[in-house]
N, C-alpha and C positions, 0 to 999 in steps of 0.2 A: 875816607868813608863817605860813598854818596850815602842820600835820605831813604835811599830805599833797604840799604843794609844797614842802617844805625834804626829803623823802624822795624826789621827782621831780628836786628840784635837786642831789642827794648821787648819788643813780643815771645822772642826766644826765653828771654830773662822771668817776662813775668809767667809766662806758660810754666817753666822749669818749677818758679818761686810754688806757683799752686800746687803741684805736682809733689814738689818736696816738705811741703806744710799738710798734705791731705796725708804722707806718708809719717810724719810728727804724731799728728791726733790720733790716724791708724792705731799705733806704736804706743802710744799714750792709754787707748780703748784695751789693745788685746796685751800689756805687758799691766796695764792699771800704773802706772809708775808716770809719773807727771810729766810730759814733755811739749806740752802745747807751748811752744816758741810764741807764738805771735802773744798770748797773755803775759808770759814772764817778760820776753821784751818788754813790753808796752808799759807793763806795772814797774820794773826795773830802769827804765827811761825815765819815766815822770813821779817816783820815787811810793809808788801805792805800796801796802804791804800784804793788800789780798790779790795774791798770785793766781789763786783756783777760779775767781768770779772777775774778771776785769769789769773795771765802769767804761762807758762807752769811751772817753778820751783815752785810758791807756790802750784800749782794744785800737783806734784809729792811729795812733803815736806807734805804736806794736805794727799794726799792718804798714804801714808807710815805711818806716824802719827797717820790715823783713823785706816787705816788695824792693825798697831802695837799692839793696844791699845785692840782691838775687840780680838786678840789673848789671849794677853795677863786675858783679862775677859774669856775667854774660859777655860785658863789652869786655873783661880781660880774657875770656878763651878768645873773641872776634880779633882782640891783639896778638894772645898767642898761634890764633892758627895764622895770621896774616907774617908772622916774624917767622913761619915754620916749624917752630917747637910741636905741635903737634898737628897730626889729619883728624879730619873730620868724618870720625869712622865709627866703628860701635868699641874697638878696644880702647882707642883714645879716649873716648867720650868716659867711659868707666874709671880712665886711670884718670883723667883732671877734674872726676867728682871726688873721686879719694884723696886724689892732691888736698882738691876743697874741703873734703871733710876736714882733714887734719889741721887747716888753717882754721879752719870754724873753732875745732877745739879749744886749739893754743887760745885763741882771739876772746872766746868764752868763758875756758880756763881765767885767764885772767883776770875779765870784765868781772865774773863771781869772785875772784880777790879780792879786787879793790873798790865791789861793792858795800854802801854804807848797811845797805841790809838783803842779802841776799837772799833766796827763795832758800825754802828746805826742801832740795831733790833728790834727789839718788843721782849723783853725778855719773857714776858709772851705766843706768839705761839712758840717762840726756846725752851723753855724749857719745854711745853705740849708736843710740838714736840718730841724732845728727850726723855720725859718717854714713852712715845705711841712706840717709833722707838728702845728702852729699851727692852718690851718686848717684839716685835717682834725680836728683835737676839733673847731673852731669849728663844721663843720656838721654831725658826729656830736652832740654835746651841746645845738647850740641844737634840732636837728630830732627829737632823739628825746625832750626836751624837748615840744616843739609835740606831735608823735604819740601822746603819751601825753594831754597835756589840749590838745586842740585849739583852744578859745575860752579861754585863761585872763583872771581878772577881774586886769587889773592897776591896781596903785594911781592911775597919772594918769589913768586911762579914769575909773574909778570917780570918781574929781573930779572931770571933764569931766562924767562923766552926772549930778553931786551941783548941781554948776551949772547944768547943761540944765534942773535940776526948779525950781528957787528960785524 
């Protein structure tokens, strides 16, 4: 990975992270049902137990946290498209937010288990939430990804074309 795709992969990530955080609060506003991630994070990380009003450290803890995380999903599509598992297209993009959503869940799912005090949600609009807010990074981050380098050299291409010359 030169610096100019691991900088396309970091801005894809966080482009995606706001993208799917503006569609939380949306979600949050038009269902009324609590899914503002960046305060439960943030209050659930540093152990507050007012989930509704963050104080400014669990809001900063909260964003660092989701920002990190949205990166972090970004550099493993920039692995997956480079291993071939997927193209970098508008179906793909869809199907490895939904991938994502479902790991959010599970990853969620749990984190609210083995929480010492977990929020009181409606688990079932937070976790619609988050697969809907899934795919939307998925095709904010895979597409503005592609937009930015339209042809990128991925590594199994480059094998394929290293064999095509042999």
């Amino acid at each position: 990975m030169d610096s100019r795709h691991f900088l396309i992969t970091v801005l894809s990530g966080v482009i995606g992270t706001i993208a799917m955080t503006l569609f939380m609060y949306l979600y949050s506003y038009v269902s009324s049902n609590f899914t503002k991630v960046i305060h439960i994070l943030g209050n659930m990380l540093i152990g507050e137990r007012n989930y509704y009003s963050p104080n400014k450290k669990a809001f900063i803890v909260g964003t660092i946290a989701h920002f990190g995380v949205g990166v972090l999903f970004s550099f493993g599509y920039f692995l997956l498209w480079n291993w071939g598992v997927f193209k970098i297209n508008l179906q793909d993009s869809i199907l490895i937010g939904a991938v994502s959503g479902v790991i959010a869940i599970v990853v969620w799912k749990a984190y609210l288990s083995v929480h010492s005090n977990p929020p009181q949600l409606s688990q079932f609009h937070y976790f619609l939430a988050l697969f809907l807010a899934h795919i939307v990074f998925g095709l904010v981050s895979v597409n503005l990804f592609h937009q930015i380098i339209e042809n990128p050299e991925l590594w199994y291409q480059l094998q394929e074309d290293a064999k095509l010359t042999q």
